[in-house]
C-alpha positions, 0 to 999 in steps of 0.5 A: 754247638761247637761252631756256635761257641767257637767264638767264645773259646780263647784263640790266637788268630782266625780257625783256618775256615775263618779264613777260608769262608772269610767268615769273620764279620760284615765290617772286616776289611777284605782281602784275597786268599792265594794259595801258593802253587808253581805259577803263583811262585814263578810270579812272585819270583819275577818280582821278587826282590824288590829291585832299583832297575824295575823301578828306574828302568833306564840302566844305560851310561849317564848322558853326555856332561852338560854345562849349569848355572854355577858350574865353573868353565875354562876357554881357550883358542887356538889360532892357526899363526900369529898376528890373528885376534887372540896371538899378537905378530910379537908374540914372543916365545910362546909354547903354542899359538894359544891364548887360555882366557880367565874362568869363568862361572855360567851365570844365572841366565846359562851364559859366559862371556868370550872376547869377540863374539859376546854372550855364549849361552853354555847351561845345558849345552856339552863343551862340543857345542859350546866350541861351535858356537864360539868358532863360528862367531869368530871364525871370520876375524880370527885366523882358522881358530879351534877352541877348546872349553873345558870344565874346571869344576861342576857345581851342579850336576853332583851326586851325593852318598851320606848316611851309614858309610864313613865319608859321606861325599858329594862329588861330580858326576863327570870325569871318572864317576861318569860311569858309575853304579850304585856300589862304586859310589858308595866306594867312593864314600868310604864304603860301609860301617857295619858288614851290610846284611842289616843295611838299605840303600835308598836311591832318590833320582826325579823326585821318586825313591826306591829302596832295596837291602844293600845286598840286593846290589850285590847278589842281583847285578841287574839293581846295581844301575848306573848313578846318574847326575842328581843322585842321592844315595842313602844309606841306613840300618834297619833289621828286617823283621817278621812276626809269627803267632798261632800254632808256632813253637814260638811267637813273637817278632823275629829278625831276618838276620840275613839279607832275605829268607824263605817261608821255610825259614821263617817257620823255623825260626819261629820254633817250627810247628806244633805237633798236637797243635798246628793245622799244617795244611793252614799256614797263612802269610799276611801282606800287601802286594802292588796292585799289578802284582795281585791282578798276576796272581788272579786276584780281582783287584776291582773289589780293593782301592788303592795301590797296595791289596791285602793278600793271604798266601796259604801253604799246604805243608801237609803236601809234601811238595808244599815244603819246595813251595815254601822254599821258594817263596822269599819273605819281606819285612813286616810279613806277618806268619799265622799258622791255624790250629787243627780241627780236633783242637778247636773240638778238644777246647769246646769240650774241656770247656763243657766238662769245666761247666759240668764239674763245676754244676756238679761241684756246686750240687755237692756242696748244697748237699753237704750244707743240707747234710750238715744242717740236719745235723 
């Protein structure tokens, strides 16, 4: 009879074996249950957080500098005396037996122009290439030249930082911010506005971004990958947040305010469980996990579509262990933590709610008899 009312009893969320029997209606969506134990909590861990060098693996030096279209490039020739192609007999006093020619800007067809030996195509060539190519174009009519091509100012291959920092700056990927990371650039944007635990990073490099609390630059050396030229960096605030409901002290949406908590965190900040209450061995965790996180963790991602599996992580805190285990398991933002109330309260409702109908027949019996009563009066 309890079972059968069960759904007409007021709740806050799902009874634990709702949850368990996934006996909550033919249209519902399906998810996979996983309760947590040392290896779902090593897998997690290896993911665990979600990190730039995972997404872009290369974590080597930028490559070499190459020239562009736009770029602005400086030649100059060397010949080994005077009266060869580029230095004249009368040259004068002189500091060197060099000529420096005029910049130039690489072209939309990706070529300069050298005097005596034509077009020298340069986009996507390095300055060493470049000087070959030159040096064997004149070698037979200047006198044992060297060349020497330098870049006067790169226009194209930039890297940009903007958003929450206080200089926004677009500068080259050459030169001293050849070997950059993540932090240094944004140190070269005037570094942060606020103190950092509310702010993400967004790393756009190829047409595919990745984002990470800043923090995660910081306390995980392995995400702060090198910037590469093309990069564009992002910077916003945004506070991570989870939401509580079921047989908490408190309900509701709370922040993180830090750069990551735990399990065991968030039960507590959303006023721990309670005692009359709560099912402590049906703590619930809602969210979406990568498909080829699920498939680790023994899910059997055929029955899902898409990239992303709905799963629910169940922690035992009536386990003592289960508090390590809790622990260990680092929240995400918009985790969404139910906890189930305990059998005998689902029993306690069925029967207040019986006695309500009881003494309310009972109720109205006496008051038919008290008009009856005072009818014969």
């Amino acid at each position: 009879m309890a079972a059968g009312c069960a759904a007409l009893l007021p709740a806050a969320g799902p009874t634990a074996v709702d949850v368990y029997t996934r006996s909550n209606g033919a249209s519902s969506a399906p998810y996979a249950l996983v309760r947590l134990n040392p290896k779902v909590i090593a897998t997690l861990a290896h993911y665990e957080p979600a990190d730039l060098a995972g997404m872009f693996k290369s974590n080597k030096p930028p490559p070499a500098i190459v020239f562009e279209i736009g770029d602005s490039v400086s030649v100059t020739v060397f010949e080994a005396a005077a009266g060869g192609l580029f230095i004249p007999i009368e040259a004068g006093v002189r500091p060197g037996n060099y000529v420096t020619l005029p910049n130039q800007i690489v072209d939309n067809d990706g070529n300069i122009t050298m005097p005596y030996a034509g077009l020298i195509k340069a986009a996507g060539r390095t300055n060493v290439e470049i000087q070959n190519d030159i040096v064997a174009k004149i070698k037979n009519r200047a006198i044992e030249p060297q060349v020497i091509v330098a870049e006067v100012t790169q226009n194209s291959q930039l890297i940009s930082v903007f958003g929450e920092v206080n200089t926004p700056i677009r500068y080259p990927a050459a030169g001293l911010g050849a070997k950059d990371r993540i932090t240094d650039a944004i140190t070269r944007a005037g570094g942060l506005k606020d103190q950092g635990y509310q702010t993400w990073v967004m790393l756009e490099r190829g047409g595919r971004r990745g984002t990470v609390p800043l923090a995660n630059l910081v306390y995980e050396p392995d995400n702060n990958i090198y910037v590469q030229p093309g990069d564009r960096i992002y910077l916003y605030q945004e506070d991570q947040k989870f939401t509580a409901f079921g047989a908490t002290g408190l309900q509701g949406e709370f922040t993180f305010s830090a750069w990551r908590i735990n399990l065991t965190s968030a039960v507590g900040k959303a006023g721990g469980l309670i005692d009359q209450q709560a099912d402590a061995g049906s703590v619930f965790l809602y969210r979406n996990e990568p498909r080829h996180l699920a498939e680790e963790l023994g899910v059997d991602v055929s029955q899902f579509k898409g990239d992303l599996i709905p799963v629910i992580f169940n922690a035992d805190l009536k386990d003592p262990s289960g508090f390590f285990l809790a622990t260990q398991l680092q929240m995400r933002n918009a985790d969404v933590l139910f906890v189930a109330n305990a059998e005998d309260v689902e029993i306690t409702k069925f029967t207040n709610f019986i006695n309500n109908i009881m003494a309310t027949t009972s109720n109205g019996i006496t008051l038919r008899n008290q008009i009856k009563l005072s009818e014969k009066i």
